[in-house]
C-alpha positions in Angstrom: -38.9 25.1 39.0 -42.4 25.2 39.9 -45.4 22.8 38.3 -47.4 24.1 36.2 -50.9 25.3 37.0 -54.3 23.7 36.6 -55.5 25.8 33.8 -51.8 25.8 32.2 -51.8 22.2 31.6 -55.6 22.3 30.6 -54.6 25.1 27.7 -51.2 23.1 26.5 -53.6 19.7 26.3 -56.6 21.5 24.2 -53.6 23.2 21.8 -52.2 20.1 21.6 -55.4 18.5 20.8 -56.0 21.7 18.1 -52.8 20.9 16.4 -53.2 17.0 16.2 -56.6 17.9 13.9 -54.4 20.0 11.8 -54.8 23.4 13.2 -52.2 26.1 13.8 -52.9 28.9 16.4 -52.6 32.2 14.8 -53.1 35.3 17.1 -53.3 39.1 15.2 -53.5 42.3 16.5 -56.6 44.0 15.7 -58.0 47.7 16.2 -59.4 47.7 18.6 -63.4 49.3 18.4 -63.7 50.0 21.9 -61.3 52.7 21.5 -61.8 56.4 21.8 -62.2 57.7 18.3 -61.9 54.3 16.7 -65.9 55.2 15.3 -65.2 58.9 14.6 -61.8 57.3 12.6 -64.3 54.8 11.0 -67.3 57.7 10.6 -64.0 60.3 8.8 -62.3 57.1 6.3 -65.9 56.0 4.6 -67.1 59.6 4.3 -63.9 60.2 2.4 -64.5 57.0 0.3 -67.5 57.8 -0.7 -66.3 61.7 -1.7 -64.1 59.9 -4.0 -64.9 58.0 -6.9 -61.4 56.9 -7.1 -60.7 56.3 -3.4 -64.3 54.2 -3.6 -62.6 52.1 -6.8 -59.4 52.0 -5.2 -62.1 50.1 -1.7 -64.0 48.1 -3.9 -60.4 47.0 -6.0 -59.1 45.6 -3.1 -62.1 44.0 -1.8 -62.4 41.8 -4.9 -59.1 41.3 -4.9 -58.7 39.6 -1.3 -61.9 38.1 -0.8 -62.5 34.3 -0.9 -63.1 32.5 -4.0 -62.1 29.1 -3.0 -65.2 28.0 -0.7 -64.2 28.8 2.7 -67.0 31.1 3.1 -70.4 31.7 1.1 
């Protein structure tokens, strides 16, 4: 088996490091907003929102329902 690389053994020692202060590595899959039509998708969903009264309750719903209330950010 071959050793591992420089930068390899540099990443495991920092995650290491990262979990020793209590962290956990958490990686998500995002959309991504360089894509093509990722702003005309953005541009089409609001526009719709804001047609809606209901669709805008329905946005606003969820946003009070899943924002932070605890402290972790202002």
């Amino acid at each position: 088996m071959s050793k591992p690389s420089s930068s390899a053994r540099h990443v495991r020692r920092y995650r290491d490091r990262m979990r020793r202060a209590g962290l956990r590595l958490v990686q998500l899959w995002i959309p991504d907003a360089r894509a093509p039509g990722f702003v005309d998708e953005c541009r089409k969903q609001s526009r719709r929102a804001g047609r809606s009264r209901r669709l805008e309750k329905e946005a606003m719903t969820w946003i009070d329902a899943t924002r932070d209330t605890d402290g972790w950010t202002a």
